[in-house]
mmJSON file of the N, C-alpha and C atoms, coordinates in Angstrom:
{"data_MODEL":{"atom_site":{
"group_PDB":["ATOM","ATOM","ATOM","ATOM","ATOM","ATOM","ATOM","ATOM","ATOM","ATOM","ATOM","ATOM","ATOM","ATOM","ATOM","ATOM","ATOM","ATOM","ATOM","ATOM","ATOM","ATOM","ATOM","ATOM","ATOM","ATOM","ATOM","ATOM","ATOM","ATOM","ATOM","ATOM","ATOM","ATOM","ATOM","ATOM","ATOM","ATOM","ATOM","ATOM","ATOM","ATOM","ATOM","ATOM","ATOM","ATOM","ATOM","ATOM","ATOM","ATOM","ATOM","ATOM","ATOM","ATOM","ATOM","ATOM","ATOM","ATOM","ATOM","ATOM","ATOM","ATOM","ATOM","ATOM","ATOM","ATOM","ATOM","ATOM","ATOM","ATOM","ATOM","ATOM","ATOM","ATOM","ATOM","ATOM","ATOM","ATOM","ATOM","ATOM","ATOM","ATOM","ATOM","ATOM","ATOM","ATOM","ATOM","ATOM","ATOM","ATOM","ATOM","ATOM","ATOM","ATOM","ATOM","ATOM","ATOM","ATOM","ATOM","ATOM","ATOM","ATOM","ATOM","ATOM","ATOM","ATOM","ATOM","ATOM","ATOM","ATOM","ATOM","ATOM","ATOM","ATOM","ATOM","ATOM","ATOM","ATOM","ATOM","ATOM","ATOM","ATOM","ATOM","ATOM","ATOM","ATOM","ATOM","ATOM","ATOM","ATOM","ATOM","ATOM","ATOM","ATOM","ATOM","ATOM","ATOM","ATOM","ATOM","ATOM","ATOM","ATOM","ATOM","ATOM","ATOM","ATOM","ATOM","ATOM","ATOM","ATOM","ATOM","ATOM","ATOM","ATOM","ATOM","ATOM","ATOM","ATOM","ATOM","ATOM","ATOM","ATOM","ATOM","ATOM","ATOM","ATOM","ATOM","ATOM","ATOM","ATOM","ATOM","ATOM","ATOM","ATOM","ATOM","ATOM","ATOM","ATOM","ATOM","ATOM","ATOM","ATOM","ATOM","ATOM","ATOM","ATOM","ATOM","ATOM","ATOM","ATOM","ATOM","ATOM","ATOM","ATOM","ATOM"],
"id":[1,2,3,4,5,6,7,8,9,10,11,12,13,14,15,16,17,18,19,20,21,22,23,24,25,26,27,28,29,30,31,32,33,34,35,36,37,38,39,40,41,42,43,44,45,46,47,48,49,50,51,52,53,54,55,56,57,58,59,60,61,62,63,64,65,66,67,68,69,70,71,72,73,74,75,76,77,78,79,80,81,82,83,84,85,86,87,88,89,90,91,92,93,94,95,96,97,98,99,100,101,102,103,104,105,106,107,108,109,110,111,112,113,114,115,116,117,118,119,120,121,122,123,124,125,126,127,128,129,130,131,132,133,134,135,136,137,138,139,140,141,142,143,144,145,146,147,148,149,150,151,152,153,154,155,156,157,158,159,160,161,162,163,164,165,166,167,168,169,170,171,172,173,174,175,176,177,178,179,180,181,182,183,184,185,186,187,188,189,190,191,192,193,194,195],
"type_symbol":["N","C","C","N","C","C","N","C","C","N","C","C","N","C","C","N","C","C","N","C","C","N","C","C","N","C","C","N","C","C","N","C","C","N","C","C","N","C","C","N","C","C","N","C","C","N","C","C","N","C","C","N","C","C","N","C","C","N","C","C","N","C","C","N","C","C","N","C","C","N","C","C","N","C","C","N","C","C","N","C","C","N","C","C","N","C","C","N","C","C","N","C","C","N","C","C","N","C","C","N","C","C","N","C","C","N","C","C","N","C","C","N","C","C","N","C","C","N","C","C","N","C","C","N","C","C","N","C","C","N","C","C","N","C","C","N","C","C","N","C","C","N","C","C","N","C","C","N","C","C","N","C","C","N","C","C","N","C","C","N","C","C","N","C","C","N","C","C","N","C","C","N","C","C","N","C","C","N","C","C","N","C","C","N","C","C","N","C","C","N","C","C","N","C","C"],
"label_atom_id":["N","CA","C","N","CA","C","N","CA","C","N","CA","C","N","CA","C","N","CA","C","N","CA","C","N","CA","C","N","CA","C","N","CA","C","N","CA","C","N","CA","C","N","CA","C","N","CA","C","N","CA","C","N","CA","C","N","CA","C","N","CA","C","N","CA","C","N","CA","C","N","CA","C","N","CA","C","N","CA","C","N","CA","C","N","CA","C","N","CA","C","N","CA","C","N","CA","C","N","CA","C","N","CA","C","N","CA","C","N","CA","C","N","CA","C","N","CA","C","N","CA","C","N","CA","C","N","CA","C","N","CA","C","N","CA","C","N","CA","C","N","CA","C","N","CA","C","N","CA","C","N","CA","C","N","CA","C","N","CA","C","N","CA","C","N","CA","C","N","CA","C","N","CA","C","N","CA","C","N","CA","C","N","CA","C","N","CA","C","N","CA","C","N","CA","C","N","CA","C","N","CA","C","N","CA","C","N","CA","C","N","CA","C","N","CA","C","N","CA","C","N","CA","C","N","CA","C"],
"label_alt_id":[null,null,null,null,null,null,null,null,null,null,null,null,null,null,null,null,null,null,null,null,null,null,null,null,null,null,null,null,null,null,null,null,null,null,null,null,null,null,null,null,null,null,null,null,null,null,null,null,null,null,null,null,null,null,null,null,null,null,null,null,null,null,null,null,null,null,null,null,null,null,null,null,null,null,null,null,null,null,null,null,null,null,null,null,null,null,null,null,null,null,null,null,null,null,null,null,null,null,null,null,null,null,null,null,null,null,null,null,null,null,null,null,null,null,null,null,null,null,null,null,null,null,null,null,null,null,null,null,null,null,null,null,null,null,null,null,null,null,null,null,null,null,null,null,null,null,null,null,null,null,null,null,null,null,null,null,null,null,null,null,null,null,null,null,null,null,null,null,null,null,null,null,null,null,null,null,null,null,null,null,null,null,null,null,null,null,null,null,null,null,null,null,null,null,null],
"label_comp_id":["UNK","UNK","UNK","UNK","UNK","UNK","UNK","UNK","UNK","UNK","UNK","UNK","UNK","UNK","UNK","UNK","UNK","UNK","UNK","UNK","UNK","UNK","UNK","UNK","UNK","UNK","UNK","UNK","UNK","UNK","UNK","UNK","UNK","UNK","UNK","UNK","UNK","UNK","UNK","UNK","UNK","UNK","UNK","UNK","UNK","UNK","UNK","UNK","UNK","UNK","UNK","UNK","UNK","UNK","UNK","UNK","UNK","UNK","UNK","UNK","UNK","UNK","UNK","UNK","UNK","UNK","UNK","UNK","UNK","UNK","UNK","UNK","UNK","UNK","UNK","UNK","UNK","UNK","UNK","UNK","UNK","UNK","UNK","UNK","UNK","UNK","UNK","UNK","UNK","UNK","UNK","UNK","UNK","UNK","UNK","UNK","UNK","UNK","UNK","UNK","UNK","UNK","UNK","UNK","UNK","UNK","UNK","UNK","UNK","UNK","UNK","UNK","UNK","UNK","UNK","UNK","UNK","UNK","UNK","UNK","UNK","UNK","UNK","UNK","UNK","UNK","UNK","UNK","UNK","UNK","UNK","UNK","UNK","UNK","UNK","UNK","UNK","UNK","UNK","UNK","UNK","UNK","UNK","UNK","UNK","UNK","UNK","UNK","UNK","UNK","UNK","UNK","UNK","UNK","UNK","UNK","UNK","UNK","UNK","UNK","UNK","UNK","UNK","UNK","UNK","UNK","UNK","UNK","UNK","UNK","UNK","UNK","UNK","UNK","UNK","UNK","UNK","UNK","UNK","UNK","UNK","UNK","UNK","UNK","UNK","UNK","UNK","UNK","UNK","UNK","UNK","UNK","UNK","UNK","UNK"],
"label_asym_id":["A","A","A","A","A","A","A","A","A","A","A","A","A","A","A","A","A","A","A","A","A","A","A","A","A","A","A","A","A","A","A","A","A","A","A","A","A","A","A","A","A","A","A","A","A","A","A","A","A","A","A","A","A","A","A","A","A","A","A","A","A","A","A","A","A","A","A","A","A","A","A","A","A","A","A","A","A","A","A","A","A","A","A","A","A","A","A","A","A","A","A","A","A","A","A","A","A","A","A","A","A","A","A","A","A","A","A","A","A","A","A","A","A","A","A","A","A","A","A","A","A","A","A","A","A","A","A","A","A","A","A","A","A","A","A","A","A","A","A","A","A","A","A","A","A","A","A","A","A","A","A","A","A","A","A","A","A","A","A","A","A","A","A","A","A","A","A","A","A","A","A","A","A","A","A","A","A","A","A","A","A","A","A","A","A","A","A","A","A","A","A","A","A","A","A"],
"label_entity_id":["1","1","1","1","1","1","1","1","1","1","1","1","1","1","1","1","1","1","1","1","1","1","1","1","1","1","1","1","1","1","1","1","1","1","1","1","1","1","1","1","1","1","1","1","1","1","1","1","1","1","1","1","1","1","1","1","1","1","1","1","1","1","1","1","1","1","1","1","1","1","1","1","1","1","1","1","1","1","1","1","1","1","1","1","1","1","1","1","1","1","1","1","1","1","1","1","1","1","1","1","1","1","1","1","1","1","1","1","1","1","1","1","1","1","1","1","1","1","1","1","1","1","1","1","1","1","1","1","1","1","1","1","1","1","1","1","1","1","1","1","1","1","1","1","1","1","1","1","1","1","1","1","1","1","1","1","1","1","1","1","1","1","1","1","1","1","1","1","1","1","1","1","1","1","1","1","1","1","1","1","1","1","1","1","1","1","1","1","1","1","1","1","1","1","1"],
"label_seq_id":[1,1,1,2,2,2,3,3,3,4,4,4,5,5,5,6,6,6,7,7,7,8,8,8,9,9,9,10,10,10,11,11,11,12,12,12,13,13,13,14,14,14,15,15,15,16,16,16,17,17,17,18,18,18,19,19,19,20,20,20,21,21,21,22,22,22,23,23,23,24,24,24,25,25,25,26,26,26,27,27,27,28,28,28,29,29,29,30,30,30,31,31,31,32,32,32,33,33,33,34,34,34,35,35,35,36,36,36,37,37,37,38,38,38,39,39,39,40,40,40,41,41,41,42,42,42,43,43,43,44,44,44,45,45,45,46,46,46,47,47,47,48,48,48,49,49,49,50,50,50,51,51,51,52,52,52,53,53,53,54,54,54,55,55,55,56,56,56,57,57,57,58,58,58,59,59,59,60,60,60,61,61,61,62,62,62,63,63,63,64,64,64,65,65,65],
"pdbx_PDB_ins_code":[null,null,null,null,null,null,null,null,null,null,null,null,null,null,null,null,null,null,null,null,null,null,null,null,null,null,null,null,null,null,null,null,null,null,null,null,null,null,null,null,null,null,null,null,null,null,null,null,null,null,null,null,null,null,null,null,null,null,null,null,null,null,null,null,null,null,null,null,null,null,null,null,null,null,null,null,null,null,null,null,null,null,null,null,null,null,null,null,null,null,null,null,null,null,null,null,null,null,null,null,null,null,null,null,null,null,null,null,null,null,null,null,null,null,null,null,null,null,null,null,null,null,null,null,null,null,null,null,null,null,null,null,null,null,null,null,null,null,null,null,null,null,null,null,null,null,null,null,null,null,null,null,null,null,null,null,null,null,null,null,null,null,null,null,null,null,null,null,null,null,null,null,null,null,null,null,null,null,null,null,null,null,null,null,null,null,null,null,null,null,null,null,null,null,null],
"Cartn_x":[-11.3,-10.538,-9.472,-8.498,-7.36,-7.774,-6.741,-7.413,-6.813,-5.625,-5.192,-5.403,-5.623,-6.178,-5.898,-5.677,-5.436,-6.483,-7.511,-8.259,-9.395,-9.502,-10.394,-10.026,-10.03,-9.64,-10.596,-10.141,-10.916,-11.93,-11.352,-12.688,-13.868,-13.601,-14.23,-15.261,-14.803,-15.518,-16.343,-16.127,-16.855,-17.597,-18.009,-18.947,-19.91,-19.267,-20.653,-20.938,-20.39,-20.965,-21.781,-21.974,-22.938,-23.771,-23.912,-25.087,-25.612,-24.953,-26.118,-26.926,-26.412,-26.591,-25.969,-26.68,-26.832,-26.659,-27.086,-26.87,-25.602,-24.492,-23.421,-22.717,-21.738,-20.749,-19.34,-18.419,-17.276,-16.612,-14.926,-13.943,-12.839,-12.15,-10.189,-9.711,-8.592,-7.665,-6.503,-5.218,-4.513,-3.289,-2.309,-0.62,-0.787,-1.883,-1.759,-2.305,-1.054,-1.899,-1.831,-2.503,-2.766,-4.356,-4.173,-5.135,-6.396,-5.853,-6.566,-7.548,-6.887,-7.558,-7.921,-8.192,-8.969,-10.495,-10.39,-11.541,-12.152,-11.527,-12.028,-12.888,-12.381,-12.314,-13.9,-14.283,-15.413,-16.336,-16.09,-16.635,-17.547,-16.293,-17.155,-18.296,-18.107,-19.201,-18.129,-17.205,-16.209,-16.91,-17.491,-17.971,-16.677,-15.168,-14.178,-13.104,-11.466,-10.509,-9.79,-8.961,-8.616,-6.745,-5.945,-4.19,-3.846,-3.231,-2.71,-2.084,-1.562,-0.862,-1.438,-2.575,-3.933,-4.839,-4.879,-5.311,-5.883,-5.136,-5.358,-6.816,-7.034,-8.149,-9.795,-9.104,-10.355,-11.514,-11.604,-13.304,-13.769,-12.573,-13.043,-13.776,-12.915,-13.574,-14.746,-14.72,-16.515,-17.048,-16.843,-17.822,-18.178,-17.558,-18.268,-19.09,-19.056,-19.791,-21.241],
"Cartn_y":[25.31,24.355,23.751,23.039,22.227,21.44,20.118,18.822,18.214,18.337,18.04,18.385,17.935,18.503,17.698,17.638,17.068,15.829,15.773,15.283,14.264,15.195,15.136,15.657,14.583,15.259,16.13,17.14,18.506,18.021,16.8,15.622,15.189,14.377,13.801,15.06,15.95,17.29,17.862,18.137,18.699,17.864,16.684,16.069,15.862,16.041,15.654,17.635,18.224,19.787,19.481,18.86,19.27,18.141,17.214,15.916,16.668,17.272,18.237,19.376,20.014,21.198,21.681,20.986,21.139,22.315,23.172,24.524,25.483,24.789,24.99,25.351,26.506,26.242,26.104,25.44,25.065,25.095,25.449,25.924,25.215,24.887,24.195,25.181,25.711,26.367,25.643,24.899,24.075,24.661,23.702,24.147,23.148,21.726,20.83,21.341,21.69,21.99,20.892,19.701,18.585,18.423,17.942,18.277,16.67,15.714,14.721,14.94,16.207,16.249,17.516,17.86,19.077,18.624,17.767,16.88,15.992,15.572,15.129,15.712,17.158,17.751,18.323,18.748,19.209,17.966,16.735,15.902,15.417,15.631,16.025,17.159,17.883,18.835,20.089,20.204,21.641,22.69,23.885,25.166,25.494,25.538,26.002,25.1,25.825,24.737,25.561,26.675,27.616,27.418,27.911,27.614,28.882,28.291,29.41,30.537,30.358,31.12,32.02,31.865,32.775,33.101,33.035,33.368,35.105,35.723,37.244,37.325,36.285,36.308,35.788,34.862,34.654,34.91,35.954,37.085,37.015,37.328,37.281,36.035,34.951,33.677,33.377,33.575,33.188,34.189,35.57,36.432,35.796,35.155,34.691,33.578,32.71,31.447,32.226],
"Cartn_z":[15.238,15.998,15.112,15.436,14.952,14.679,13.507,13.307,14.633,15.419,16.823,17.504,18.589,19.674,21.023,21.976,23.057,23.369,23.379,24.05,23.044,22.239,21.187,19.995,18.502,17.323,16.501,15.628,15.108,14.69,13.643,12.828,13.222,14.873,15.448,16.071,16.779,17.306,16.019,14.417,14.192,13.442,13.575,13.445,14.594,15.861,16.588,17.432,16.523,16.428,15.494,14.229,12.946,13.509,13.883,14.41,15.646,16.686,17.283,16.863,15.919,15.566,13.955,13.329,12.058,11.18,11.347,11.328,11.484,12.505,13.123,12.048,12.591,11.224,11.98,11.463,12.203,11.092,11.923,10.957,11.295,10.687,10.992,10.745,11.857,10.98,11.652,10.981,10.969,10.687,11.048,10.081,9.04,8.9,7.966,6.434,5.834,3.898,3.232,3.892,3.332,2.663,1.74,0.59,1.38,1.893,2.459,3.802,4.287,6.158,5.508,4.181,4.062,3.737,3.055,2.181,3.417,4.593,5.423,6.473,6.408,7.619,6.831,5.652,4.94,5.068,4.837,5.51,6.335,7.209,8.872,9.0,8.205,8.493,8.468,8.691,8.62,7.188,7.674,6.71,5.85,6.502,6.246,6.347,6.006,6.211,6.477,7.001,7.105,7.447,6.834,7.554,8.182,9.681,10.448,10.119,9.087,8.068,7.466,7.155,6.449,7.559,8.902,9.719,9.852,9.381,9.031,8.196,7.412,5.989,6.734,8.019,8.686,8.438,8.911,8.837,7.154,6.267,5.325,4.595,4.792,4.431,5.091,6.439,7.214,6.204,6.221,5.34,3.844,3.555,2.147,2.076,3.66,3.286,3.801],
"occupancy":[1.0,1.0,1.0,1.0,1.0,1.0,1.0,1.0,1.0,1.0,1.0,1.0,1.0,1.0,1.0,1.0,1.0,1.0,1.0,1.0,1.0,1.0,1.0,1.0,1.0,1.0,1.0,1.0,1.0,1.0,1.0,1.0,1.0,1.0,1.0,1.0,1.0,1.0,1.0,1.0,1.0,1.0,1.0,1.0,1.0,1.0,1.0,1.0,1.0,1.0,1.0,1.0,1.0,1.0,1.0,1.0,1.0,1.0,1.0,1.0,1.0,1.0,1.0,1.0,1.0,1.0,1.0,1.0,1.0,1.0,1.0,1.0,1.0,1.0,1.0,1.0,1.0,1.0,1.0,1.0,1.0,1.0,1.0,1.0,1.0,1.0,1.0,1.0,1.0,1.0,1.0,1.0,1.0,1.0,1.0,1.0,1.0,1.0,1.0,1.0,1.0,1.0,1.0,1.0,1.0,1.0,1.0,1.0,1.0,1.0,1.0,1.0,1.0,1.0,1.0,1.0,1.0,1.0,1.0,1.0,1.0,1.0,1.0,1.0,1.0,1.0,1.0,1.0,1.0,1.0,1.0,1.0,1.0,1.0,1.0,1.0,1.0,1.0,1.0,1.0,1.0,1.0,1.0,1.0,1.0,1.0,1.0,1.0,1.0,1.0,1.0,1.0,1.0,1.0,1.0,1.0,1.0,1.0,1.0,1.0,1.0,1.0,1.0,1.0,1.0,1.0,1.0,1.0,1.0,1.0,1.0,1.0,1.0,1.0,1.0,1.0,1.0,1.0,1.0,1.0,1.0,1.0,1.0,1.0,1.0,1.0,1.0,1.0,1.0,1.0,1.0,1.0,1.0,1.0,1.0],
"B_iso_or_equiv":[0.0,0.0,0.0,0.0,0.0,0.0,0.0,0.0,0.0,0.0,0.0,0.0,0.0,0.0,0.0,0.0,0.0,0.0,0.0,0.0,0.0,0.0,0.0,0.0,0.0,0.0,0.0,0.0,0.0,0.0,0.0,0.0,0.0,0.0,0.0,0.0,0.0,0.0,0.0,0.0,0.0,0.0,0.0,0.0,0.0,0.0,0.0,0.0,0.0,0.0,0.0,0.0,0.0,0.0,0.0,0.0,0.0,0.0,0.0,0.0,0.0,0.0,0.0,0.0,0.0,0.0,0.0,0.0,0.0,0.0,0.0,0.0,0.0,0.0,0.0,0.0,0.0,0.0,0.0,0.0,0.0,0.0,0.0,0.0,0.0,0.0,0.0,0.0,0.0,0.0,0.0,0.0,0.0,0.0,0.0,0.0,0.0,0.0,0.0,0.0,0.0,0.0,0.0,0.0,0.0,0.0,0.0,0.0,0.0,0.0,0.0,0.0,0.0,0.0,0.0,0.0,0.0,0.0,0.0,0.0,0.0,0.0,0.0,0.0,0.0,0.0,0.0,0.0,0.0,0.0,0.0,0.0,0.0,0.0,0.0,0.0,0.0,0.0,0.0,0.0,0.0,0.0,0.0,0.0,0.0,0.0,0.0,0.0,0.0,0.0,0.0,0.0,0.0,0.0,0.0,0.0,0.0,0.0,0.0,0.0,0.0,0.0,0.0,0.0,0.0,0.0,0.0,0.0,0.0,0.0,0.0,0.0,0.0,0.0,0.0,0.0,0.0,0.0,0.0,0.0,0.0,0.0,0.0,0.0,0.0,0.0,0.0,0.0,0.0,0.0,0.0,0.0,0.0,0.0,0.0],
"pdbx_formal_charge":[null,null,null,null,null,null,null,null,null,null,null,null,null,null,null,null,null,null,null,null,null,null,null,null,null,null,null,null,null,null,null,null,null,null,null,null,null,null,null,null,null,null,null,null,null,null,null,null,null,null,null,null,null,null,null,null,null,null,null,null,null,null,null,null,null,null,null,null,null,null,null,null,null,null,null,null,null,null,null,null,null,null,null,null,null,null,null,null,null,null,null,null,null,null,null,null,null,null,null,null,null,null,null,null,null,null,null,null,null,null,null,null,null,null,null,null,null,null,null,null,null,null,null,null,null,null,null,null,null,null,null,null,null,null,null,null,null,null,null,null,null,null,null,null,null,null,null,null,null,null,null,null,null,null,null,null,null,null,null,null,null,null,null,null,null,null,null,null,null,null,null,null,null,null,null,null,null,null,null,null,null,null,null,null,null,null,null,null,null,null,null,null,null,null,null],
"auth_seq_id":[1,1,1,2,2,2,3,3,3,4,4,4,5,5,5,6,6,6,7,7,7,8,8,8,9,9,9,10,10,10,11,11,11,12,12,12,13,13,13,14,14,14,15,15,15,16,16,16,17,17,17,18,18,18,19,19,19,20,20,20,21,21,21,22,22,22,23,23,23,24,24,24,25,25,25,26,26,26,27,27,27,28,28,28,29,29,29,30,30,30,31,31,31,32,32,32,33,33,33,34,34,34,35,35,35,36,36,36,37,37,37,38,38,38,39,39,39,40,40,40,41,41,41,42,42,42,43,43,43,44,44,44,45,45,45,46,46,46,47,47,47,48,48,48,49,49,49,50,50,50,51,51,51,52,52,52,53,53,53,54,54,54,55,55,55,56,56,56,57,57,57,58,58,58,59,59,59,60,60,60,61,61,61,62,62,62,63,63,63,64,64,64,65,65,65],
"auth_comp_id":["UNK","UNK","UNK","UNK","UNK","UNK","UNK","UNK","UNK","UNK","UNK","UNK","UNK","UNK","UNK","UNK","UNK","UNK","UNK","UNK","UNK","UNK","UNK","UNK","UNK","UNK","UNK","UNK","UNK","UNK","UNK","UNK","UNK","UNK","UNK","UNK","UNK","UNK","UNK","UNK","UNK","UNK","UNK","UNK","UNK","UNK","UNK","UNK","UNK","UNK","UNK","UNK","UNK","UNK","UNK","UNK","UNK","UNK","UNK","UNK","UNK","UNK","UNK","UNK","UNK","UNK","UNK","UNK","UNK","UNK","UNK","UNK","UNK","UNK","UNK","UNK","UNK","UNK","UNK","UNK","UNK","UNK","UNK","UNK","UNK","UNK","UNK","UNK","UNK","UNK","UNK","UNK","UNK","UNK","UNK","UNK","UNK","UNK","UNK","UNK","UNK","UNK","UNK","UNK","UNK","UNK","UNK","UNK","UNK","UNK","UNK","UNK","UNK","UNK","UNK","UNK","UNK","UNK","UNK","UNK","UNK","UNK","UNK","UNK","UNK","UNK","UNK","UNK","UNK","UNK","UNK","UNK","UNK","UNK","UNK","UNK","UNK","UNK","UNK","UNK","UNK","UNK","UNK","UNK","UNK","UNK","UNK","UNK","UNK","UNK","UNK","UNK","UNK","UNK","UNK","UNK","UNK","UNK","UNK","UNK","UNK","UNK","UNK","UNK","UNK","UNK","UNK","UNK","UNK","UNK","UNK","UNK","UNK","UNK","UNK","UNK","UNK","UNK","UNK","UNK","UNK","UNK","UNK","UNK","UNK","UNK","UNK","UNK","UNK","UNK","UNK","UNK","UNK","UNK","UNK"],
"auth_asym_id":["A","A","A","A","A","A","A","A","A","A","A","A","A","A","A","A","A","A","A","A","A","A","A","A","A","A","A","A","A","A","A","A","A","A","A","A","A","A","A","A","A","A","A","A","A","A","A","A","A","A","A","A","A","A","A","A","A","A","A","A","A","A","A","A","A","A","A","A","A","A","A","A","A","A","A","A","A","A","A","A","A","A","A","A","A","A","A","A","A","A","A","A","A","A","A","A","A","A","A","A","A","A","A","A","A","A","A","A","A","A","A","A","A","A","A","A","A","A","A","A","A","A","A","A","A","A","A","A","A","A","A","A","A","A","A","A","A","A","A","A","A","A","A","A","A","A","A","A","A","A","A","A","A","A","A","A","A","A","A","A","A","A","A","A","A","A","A","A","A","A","A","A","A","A","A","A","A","A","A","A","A","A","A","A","A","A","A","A","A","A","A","A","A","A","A"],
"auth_atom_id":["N","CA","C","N","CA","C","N","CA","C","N","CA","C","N","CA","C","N","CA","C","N","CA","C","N","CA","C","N","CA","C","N","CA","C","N","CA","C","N","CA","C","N","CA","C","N","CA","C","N","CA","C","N","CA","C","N","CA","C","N","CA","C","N","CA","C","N","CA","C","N","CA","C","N","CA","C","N","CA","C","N","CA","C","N","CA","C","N","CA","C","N","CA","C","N","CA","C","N","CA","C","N","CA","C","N","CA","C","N","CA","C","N","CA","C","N","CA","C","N","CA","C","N","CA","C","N","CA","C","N","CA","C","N","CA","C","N","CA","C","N","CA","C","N","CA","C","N","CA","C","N","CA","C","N","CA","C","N","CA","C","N","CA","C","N","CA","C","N","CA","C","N","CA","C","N","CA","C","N","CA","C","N","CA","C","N","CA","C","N","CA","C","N","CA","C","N","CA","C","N","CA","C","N","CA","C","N","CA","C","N","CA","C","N","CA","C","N","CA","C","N","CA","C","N","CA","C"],
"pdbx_PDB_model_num":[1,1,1,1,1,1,1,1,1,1,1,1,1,1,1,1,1,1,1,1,1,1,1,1,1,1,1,1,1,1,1,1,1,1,1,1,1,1,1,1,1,1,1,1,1,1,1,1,1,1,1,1,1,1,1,1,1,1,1,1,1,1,1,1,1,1,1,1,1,1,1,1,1,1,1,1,1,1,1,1,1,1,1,1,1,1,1,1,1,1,1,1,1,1,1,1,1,1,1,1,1,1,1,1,1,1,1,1,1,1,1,1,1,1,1,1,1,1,1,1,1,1,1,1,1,1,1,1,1,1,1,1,1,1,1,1,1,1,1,1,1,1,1,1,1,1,1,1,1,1,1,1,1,1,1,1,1,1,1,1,1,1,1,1,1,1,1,1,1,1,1,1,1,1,1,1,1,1,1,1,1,1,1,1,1,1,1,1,1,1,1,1,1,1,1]
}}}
């Protein structure tokens, strides 16, 4: 998911993905290469931090966690 989002922010969503379901793994992939909503977003519970830009590497990064 995005850290934006219409309705609901990425932050806020993947924290109450990891408080239901602990286990969950959730990913950002963002246009933000901000070093602050990366550390936040891990935070929250985010497995990953991923930039749209590197979107191609996807699979590979889930494959290593």
């Amino acid at each position: 998911m995005d850290i934006r989002m219409a309705c609901i922010d990425g932050l806020t969503t993947a924290r109450r993905i990891r408080n239901y379901d602990p286990s969950a793994r959730v990913f950002i992939v963002t246009d933000y290469a901000d070093e602050d909503l990366r550390r936040a977003a891990l935070e929250a519970g985010a497995s990953g931090y991923v930039l749209k830009q590197d979107i191609a590497n996807l699979a590979e990064i889930v494959g290593s966690l």
